[in-house]
N, CA, C and O atoms as a MOPAC input file, in Angstrom:
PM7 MOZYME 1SCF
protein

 N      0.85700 1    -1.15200 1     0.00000 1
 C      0.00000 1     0.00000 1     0.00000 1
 C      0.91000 1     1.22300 1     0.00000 1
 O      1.65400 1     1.43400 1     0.95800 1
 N      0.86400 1     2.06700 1    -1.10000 1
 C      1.65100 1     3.39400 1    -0.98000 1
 C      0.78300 1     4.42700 1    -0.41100 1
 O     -0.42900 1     4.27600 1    -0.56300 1
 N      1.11400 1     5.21500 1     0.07400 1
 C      0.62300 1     7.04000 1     0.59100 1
 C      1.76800 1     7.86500 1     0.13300 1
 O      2.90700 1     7.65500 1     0.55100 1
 N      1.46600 1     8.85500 1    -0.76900 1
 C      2.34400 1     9.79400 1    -1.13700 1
 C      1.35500 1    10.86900 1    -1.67700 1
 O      0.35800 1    10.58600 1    -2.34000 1
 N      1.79400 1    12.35000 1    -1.26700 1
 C      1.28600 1    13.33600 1    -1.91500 1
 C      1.35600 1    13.10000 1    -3.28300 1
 O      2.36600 1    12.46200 1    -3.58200 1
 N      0.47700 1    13.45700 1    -4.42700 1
 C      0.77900 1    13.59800 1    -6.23200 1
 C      1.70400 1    14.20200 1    -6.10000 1
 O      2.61200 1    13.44800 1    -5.75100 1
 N      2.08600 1    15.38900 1    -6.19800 1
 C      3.45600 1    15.86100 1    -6.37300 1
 C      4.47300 1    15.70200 1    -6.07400 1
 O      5.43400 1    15.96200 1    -6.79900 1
 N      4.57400 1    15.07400 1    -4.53800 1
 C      5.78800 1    13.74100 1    -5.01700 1
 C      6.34500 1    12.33000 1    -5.68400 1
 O      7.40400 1    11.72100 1    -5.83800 1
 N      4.51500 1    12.17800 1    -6.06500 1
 C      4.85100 1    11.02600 1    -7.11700 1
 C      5.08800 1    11.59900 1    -8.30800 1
 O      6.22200 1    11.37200 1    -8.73000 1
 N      4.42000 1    12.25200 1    -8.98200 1
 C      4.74800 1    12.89300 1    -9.82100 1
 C      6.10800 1    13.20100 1    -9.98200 1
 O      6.53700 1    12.92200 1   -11.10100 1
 N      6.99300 1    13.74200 1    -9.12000 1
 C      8.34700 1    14.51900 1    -9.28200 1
 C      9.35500 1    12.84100 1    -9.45100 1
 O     10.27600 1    12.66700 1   -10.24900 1
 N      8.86700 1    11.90400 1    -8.53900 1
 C      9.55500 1    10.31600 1    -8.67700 1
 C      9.27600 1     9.99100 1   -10.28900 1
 O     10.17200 1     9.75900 1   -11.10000 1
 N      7.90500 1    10.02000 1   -10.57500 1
 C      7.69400 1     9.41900 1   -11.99400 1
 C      8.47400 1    10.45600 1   -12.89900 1
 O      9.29400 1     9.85300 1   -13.59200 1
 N      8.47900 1    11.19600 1   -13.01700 1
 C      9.22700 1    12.23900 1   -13.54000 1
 C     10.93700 1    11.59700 1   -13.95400 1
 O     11.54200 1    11.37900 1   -15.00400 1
 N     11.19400 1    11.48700 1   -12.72200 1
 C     12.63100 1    11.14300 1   -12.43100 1
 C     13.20600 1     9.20600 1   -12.71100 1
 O     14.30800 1     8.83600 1   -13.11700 1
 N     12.04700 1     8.35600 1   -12.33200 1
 C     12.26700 1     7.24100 1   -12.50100 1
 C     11.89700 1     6.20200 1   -13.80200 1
 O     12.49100 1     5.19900 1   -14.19700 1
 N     10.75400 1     6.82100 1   -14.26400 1
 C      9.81700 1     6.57100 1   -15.43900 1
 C      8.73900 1     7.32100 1   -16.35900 1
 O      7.55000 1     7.01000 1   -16.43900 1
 N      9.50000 1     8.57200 1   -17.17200 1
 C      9.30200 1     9.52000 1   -18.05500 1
 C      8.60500 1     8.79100 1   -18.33900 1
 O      7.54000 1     8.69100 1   -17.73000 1
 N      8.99800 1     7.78500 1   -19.63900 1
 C      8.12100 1     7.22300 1   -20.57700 1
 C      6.32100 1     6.92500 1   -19.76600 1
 O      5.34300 1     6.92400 1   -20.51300 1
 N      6.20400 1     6.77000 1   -18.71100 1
 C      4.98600 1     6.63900 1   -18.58400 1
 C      4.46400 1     7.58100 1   -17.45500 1
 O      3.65400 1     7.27100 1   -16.58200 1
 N      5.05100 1     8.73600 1   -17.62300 1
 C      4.38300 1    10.23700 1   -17.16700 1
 C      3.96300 1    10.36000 1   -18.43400 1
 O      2.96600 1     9.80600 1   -18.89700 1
 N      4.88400 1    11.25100 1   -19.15100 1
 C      4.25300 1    11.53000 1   -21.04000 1
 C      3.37200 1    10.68900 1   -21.46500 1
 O      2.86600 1    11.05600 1   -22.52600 1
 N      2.93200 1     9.57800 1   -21.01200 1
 C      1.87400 1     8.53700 1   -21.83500 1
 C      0.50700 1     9.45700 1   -20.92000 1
 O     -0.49000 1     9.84500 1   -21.52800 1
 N      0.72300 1     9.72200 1   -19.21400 1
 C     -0.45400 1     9.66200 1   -18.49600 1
 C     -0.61900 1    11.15900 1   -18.86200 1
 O     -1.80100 1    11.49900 1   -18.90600 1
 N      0.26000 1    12.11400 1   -19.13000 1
 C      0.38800 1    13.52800 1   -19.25700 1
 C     -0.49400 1    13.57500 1   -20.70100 1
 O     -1.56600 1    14.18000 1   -20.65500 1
 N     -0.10600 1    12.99100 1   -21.91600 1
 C     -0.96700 1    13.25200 1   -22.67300 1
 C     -2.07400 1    12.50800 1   -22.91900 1
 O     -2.68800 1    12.96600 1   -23.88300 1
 N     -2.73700 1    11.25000 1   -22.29500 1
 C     -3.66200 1    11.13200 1   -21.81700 1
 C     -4.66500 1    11.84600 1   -21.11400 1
 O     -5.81300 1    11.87800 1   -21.55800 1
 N     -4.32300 1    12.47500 1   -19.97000 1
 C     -5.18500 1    13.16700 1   -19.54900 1
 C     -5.15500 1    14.66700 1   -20.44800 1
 O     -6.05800 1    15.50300 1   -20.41800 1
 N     -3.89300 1    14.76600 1   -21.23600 1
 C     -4.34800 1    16.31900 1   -21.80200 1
 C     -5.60600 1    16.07700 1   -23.05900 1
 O     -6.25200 1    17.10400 1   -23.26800 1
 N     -5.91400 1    15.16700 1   -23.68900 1
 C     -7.02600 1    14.59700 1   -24.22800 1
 C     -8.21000 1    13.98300 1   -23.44200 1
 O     -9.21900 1    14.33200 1   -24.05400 1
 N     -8.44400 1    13.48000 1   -22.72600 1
 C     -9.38400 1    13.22400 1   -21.49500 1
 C    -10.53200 1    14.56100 1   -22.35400 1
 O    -10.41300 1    15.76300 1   -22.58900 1
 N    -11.80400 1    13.31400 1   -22.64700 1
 C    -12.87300 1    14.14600 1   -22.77800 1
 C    -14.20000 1    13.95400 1   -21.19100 1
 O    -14.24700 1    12.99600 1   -20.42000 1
 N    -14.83700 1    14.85400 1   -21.17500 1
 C    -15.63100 1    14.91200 1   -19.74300 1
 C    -17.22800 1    14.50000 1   -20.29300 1
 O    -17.85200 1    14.92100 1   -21.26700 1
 N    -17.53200 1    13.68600 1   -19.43900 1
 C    -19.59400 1    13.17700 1   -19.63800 1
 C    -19.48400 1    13.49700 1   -18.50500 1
 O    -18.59900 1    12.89100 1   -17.90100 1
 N    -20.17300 1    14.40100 1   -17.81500 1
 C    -20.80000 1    14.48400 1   -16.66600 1
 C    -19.91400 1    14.44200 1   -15.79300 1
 O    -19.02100 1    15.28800 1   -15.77300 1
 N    -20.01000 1    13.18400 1   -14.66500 1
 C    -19.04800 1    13.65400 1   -13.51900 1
 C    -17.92200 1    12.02500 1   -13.77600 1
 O    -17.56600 1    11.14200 1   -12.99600 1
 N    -17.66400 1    12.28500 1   -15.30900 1
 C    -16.64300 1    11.14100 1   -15.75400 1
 C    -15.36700 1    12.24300 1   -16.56600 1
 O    -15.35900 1    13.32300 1   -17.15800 1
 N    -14.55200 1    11.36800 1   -16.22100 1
 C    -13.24400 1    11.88100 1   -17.03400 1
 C    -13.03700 1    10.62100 1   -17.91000 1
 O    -12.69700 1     9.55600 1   -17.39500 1
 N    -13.22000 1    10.73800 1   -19.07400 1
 C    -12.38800 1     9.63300 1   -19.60400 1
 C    -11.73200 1     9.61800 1   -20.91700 1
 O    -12.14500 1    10.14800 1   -21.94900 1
 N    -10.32400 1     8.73300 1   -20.69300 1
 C     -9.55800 1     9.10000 1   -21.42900 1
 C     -9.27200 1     8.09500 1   -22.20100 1
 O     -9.41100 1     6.90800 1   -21.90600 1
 N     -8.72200 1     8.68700 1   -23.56300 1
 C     -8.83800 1     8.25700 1   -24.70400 1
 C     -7.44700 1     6.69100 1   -24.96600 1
 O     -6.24700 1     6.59400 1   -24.70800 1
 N     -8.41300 1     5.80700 1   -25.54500 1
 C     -7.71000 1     4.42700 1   -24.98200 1
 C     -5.94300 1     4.38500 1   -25.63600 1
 O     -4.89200 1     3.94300 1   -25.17200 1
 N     -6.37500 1     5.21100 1   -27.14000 1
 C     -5.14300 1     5.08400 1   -27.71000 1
 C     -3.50900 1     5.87200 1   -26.71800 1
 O     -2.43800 1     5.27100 1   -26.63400 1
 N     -3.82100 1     7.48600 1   -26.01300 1
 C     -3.26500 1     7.93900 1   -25.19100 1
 C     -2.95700 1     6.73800 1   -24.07500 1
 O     -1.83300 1     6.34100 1   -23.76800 1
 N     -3.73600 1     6.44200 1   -23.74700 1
 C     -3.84300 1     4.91700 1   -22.01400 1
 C     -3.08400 1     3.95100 1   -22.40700 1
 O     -2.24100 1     3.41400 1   -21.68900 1
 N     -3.37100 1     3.59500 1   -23.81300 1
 C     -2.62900 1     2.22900 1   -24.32100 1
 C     -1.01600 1     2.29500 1   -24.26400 1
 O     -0.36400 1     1.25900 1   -24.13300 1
 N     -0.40900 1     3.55500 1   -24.36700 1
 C      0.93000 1     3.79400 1   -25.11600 1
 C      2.04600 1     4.00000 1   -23.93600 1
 O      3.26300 1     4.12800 1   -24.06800 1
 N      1.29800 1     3.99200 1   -22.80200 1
 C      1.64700 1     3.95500 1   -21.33300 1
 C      2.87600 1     2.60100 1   -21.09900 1
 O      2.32500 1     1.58300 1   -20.68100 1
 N      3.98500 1     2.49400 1   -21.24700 1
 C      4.77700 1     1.02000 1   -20.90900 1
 C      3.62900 1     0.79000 1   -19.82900 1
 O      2.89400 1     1.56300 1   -19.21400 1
 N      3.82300 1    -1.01800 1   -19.85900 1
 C      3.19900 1    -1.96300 1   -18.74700 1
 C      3.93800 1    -2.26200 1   -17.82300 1
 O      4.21700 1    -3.45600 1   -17.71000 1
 N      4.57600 1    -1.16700 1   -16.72900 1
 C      5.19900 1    -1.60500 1   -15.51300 1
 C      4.59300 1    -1.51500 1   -14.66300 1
 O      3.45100 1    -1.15700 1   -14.94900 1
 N      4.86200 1    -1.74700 1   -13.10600 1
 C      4.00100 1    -1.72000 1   -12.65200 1
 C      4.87000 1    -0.33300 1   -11.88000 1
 O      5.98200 1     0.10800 1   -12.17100 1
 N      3.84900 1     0.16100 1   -10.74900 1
 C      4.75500 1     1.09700 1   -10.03500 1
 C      5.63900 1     0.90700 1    -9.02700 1
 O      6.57400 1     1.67200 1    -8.79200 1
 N      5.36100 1    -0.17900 1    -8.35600 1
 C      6.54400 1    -1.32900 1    -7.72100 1
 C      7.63500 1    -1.34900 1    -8.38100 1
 O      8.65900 1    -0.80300 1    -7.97100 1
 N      7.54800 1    -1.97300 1    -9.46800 1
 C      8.94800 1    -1.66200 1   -10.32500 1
 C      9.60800 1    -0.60600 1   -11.01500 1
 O     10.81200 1    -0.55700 1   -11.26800 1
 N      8.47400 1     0.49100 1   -11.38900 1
 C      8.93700 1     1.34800 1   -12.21100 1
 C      9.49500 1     2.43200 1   -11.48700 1
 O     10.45500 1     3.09300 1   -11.88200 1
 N      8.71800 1     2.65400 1   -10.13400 1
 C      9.11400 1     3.86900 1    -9.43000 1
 C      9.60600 1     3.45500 1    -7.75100 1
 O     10.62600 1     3.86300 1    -7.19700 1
 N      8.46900 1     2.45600 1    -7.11200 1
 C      9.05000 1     2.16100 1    -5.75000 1
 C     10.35900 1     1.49700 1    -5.48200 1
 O     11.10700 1     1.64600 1    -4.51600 1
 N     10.48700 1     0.72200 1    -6.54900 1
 C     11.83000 1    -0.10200 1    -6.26200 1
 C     13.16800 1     1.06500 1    -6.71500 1
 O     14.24300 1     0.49100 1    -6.88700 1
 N     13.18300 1     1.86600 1    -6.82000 1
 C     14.32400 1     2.70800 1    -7.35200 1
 C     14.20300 1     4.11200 1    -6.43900 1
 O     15.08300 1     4.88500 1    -6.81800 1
 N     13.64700 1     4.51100 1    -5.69400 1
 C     13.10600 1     5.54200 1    -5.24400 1
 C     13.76100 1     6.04900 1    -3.86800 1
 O     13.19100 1     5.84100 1    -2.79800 1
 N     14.65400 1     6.54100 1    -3.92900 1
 C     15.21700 1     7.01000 1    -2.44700 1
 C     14.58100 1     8.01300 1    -1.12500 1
 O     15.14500 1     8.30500 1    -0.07100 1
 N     13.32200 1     8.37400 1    -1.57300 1
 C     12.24000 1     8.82900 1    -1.03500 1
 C     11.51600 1     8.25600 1    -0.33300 1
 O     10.83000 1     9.05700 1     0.30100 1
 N     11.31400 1     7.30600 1    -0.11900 1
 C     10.41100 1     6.26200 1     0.49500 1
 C     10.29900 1     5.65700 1     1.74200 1
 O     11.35000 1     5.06200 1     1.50100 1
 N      9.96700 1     5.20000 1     2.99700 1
 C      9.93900 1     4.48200 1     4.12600 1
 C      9.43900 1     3.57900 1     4.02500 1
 O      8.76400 1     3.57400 1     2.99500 1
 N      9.33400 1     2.10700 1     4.94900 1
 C      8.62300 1     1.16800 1     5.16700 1
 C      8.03800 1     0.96600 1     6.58900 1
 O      8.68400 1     0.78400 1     7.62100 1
 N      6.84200 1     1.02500 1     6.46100 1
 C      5.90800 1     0.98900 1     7.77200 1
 C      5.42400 1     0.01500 1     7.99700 1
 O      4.50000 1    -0.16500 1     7.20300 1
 N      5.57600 1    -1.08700 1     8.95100 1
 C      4.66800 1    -2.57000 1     9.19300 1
 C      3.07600 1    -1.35300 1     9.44800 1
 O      2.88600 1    -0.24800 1     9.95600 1
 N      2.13800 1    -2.54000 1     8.65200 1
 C      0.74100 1    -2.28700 1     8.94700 1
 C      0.29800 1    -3.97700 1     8.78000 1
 O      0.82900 1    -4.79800 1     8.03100 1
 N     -0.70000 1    -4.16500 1     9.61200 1
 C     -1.08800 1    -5.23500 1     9.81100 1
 C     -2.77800 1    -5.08200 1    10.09500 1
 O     -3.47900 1    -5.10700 1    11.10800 1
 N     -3.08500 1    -4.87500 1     8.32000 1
 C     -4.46800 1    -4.34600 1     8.46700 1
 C     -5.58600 1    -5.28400 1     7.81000 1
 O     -6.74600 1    -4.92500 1     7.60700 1
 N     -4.86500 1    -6.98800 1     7.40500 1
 C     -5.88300 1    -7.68500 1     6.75200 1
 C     -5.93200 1    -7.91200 1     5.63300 1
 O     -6.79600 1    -8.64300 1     5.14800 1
 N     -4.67000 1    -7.12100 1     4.71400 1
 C     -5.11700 1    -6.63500 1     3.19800 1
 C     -5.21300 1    -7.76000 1     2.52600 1
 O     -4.74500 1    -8.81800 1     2.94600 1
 N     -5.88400 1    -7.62500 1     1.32300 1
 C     -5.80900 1    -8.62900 1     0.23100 1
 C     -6.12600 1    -7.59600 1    -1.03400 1
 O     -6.82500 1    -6.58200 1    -1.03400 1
 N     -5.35500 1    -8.21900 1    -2.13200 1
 C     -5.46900 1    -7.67500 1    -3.41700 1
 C     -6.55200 1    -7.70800 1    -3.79200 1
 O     -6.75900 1    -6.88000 1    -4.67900 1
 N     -7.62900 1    -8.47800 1    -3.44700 1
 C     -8.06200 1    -9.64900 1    -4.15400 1
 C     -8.47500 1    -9.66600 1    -5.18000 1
 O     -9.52500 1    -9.22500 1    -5.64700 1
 N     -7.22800 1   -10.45800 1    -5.81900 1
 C     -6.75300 1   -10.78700 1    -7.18700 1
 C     -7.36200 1   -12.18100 1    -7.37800 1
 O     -6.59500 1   -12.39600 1    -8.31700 1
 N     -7.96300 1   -13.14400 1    -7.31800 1
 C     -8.85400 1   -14.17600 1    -7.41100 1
 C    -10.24700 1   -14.37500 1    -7.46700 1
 O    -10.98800 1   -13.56800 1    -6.90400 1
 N    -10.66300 1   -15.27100 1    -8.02700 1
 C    -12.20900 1   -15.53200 1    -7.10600 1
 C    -12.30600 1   -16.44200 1    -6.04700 1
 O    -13.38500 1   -16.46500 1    -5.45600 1
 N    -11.22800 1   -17.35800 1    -5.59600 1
 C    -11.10700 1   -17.36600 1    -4.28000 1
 C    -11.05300 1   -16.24400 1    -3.63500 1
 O    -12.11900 1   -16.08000 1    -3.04200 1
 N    -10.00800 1   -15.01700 1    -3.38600 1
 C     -9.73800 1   -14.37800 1    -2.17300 1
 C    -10.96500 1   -13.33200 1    -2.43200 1
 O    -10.91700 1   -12.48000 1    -1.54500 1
 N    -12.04800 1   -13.09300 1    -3.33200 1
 C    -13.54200 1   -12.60500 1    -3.38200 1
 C    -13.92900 1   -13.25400 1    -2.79500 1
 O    -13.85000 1   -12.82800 1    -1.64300 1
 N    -14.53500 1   -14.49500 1    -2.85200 1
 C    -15.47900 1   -14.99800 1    -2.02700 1
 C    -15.15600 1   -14.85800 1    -0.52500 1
 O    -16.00000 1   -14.54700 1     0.31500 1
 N    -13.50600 1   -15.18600 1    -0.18900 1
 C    -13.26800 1   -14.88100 1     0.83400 1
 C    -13.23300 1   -13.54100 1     2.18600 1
 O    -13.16600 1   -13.58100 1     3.41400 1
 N    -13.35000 1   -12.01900 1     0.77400 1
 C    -13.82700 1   -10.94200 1     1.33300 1
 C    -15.04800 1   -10.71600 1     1.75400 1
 O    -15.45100 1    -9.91200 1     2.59500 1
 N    -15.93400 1   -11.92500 1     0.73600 1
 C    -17.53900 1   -11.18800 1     0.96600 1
 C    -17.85300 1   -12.18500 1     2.02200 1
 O    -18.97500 1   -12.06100 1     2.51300 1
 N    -17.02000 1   -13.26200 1     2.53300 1
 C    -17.63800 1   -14.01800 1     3.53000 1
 C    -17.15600 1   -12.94300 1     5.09500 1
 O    -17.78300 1   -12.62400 1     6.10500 1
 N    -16.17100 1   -12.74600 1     4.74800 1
 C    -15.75000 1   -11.74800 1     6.04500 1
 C    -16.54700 1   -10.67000 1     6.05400 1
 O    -16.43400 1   -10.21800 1     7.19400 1
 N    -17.55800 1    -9.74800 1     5.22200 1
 C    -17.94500 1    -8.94700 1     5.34400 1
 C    -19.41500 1    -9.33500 1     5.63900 1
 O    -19.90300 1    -8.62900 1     6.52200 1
 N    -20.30100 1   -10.33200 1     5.09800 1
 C    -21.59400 1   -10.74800 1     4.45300 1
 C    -21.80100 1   -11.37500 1     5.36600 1
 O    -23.01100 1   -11.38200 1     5.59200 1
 N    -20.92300 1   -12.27600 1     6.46500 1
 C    -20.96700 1   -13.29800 1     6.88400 1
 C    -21.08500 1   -14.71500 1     6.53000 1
 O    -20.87900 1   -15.44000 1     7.50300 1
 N    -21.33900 1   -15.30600 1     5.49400 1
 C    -21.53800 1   -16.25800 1     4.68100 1
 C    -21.67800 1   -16.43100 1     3.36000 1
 O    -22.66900 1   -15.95400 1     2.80600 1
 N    -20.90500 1   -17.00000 1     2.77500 1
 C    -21.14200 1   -17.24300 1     1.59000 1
 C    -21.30500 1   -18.75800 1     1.07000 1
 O    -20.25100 1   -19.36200 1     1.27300 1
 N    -21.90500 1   -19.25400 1     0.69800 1
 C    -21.94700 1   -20.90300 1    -0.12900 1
 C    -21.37700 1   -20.90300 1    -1.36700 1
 O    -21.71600 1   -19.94600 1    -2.06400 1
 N    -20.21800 1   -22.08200 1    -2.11200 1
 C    -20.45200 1   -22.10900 1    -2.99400 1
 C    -21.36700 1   -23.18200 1    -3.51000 1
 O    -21.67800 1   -24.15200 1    -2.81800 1
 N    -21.84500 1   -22.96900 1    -4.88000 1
 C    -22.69300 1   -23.54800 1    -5.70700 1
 C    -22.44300 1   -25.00900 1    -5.51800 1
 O    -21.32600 1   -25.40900 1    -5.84400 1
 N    -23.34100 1   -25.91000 1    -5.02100 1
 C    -23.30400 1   -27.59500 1    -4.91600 1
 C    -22.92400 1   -27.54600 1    -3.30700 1
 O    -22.99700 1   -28.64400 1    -2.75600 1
 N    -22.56700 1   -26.53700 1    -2.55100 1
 C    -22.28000 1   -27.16100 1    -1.63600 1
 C    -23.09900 1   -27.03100 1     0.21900 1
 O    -22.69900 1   -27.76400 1     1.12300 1

């Protein structure tokens, strides 16, 4: 889990991974508005390298601290660890047949 003001991520992305500031920079400078949507145009979004920010900016970043938190998290990146959020929240969940 990161916490950082934008403008110091910004000034890191800047410094660690141009190529995908200029992708999000002219992305959002095209960003058309519906209502209370921003959305931006896929070809700008697409042209973005696929790093992640773990790699592109946290792992290189001399700015940074590490804080133990021990708050439960899950990505949840599965449909196991879903079912497993909505049983902690819902109280129960079944799956199907069982």
């Amino acid at each position: 889990m990161f916490m950082f003001q934008a403008s110091a991520f910004l000034a890191e992305l800047k410094a660690q991974a141009p190529a995908i500031l200029a992708a999000c920079e002219s992305a959002v400078a095209a960003a058309s508005h519906d209502l209370d949507f921003t959305r931006l145009p896929a070809t700008e979004f697409a042209a973005s390298p696929s790093d992640s920010i773990d790699y592109a900016v946290m792992e290189k970043t001399r700015s940074a601290v590490v804080v133990p938190l021990d708050a439960g998290w899950s990505d949840v990146g599965s449909w196991s660890a879903l079912q497993d959020a909505l049983r902690r929240t819902s109280g129960a969940m079944s799956r199907p047949g069982t």
